[in-house]
C-alpha positions in Angstrom: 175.5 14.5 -37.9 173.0 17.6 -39.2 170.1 14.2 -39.8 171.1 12.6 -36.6 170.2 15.7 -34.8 166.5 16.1 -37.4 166.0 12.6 -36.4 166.3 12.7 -32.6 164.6 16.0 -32.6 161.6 14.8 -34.8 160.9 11.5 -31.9 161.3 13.9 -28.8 158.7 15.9 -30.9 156.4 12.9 -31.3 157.4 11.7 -27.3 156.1 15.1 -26.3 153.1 15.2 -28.0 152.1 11.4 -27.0 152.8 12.6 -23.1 151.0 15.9 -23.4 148.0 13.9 -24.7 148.0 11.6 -22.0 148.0 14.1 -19.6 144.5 14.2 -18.5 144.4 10.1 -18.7 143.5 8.5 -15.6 143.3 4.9 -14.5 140.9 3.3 -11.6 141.7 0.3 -10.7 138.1 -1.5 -9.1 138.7 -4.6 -6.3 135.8 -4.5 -4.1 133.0 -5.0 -7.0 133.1 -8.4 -7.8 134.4 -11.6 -6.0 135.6 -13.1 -9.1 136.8 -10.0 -10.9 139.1 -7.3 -10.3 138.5 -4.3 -13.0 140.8 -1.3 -14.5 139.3 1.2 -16.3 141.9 4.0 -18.2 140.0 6.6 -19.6 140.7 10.2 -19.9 139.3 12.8 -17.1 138.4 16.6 -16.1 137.7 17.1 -12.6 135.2 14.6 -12.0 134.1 13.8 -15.1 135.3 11.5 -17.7 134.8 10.4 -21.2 136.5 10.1 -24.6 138.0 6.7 -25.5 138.5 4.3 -22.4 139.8 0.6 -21.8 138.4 -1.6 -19.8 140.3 -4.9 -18.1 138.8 -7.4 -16.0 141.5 -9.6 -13.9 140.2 -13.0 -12.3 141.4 -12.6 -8.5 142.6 -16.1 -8.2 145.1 -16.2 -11.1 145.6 -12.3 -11.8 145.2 -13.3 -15.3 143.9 -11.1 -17.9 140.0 -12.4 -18.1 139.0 -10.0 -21.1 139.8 -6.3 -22.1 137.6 -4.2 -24.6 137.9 -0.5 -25.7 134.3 2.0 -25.6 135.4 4.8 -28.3 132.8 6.9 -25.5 132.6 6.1 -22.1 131.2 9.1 -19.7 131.2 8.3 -16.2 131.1 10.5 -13.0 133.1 10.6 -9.9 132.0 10.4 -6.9 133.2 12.9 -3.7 136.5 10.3 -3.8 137.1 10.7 -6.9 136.5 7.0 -7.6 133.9 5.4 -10.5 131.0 4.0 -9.1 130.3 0.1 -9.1 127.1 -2.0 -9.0 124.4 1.0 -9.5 121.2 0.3 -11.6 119.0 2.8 -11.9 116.3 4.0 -14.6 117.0 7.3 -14.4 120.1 9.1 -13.0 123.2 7.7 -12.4 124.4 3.9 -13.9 128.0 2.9 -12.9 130.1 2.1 -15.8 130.7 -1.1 -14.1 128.3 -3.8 -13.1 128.8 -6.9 -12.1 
């Protein structure tokens, strides 16, 4: 009973500490940027900043398939007054969406 009790307390331990890391993690999902592609990008955030590790998922509209999905181990991006990633800005200098299609 007394390892039972180790056991379930050790994984509620673990469970806590998986949630409490996730915390800050935040997840865009991106449908007006492409015709072809929809995009969701889950990366960690503070106010309206984010960086850190991120996933990025492209879905083909027509199918909602899974197109392709790759990981950055840093991706920094800023939000804009919504909140929301920008998509579809080039510039040399300043600002460059983490998203162009």
């Amino acid at each position: 009973m007394i390892k039972n009790v180790k056991t379930i307390h050790s994984l509620l331990c673990v469970l806590l500490l998986c949630v409490t890391q996730n915390l800050n993690a935040q997840v865009f999902e991106i449908k007006e940027g492409s015709k072809i592609y929809d995009a969701r990008i889950n990366v960690k955030c503070d106010k309206d900043q984010c960086d850190g590790k991120a996933e990025v998922t492209l879905i083909k509209k027509a199918s909602r398939q899974i197109f392709q999905r790759f990981t950055s181990k840093e991706l920094t991006m800023y939000l804009d007054e919504k909140f929301q990633p920008s998509v579809n800005v080039v510039q040399l200098y300043d600002e460059q969406s983490p998203l162009i299609f």
